[in-house]
C-alpha positions as CSV (number, residue, x, y, z in Angstrom):
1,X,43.6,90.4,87.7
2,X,45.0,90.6,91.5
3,X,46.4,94.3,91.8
4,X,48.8,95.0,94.3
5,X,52.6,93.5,95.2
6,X,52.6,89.2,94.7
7,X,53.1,88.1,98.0
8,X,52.2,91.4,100.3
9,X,55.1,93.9,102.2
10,X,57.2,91.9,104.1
11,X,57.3,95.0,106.2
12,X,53.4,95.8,106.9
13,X,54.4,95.6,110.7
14,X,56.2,98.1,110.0
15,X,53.8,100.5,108.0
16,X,50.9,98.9,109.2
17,X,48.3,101.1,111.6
18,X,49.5,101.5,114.9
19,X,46.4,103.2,117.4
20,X,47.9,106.6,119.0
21,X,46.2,106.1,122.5
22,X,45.5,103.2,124.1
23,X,41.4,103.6,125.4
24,X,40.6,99.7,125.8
25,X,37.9,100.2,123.0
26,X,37.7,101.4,120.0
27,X,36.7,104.7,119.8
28,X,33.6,104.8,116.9
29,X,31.2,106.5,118.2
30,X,31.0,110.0,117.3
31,X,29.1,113.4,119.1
32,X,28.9,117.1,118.0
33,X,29.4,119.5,120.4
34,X,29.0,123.5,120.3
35,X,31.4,125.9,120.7
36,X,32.0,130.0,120.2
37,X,33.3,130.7,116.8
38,X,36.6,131.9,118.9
39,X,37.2,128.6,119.7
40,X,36.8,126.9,117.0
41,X,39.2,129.4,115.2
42,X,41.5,128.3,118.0
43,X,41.7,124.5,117.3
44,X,41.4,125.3,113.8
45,X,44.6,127.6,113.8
46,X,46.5,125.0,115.8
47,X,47.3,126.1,119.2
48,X,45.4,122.8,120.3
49,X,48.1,119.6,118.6
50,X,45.6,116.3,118.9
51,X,42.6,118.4,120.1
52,X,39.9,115.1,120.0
53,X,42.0,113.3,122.6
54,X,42.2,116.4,124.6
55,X,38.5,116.4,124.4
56,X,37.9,112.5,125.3
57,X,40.3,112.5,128.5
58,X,38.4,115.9,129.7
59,X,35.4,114.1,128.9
60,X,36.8,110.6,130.8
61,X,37.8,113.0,133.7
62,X,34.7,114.2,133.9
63,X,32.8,110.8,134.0
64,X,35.5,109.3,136.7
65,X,34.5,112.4,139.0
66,X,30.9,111.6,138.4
67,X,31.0,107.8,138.9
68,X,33.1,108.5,142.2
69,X,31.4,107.6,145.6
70,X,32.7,110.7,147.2
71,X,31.2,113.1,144.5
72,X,27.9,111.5,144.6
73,X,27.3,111.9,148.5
């Protein structure tokens, strides 16, 4: 028996999943990182809103200044 609404939500467009950030690629990869437990208390208490993008553009910042042709001389 099909379960669900005959016909689908003529508004999925609208609930539908929209990405927050726009990378280029997916982002599926996952890494573990260490931290102090004071931290990790931080982010957990919420003084960091969205911390995983925070850590992916410090991370993309870092591997621009790395890839750059001034840095490397």
């Amino acid at each position: 028996m099909p379960k669900g609404r005959p016909g689908g939500n003529p508004d999925i467009a609208k609930y539908g999943f929209k990405p927050k950030h726009d990378w280029g690629e997916s982002c599926t990869e996952r890494m573990q990182i260490r931290m102090p437990p004071s931290m990790k208390a931080a982010i957990k208490a919420g003084l960091i809103k969205d911390w995983q993008e925070v850590a992916r553009r410090a991370i993309a910042e870092e591997i621009e200044r790395a890839q750059s042709p001034e840095e490397n001389n």
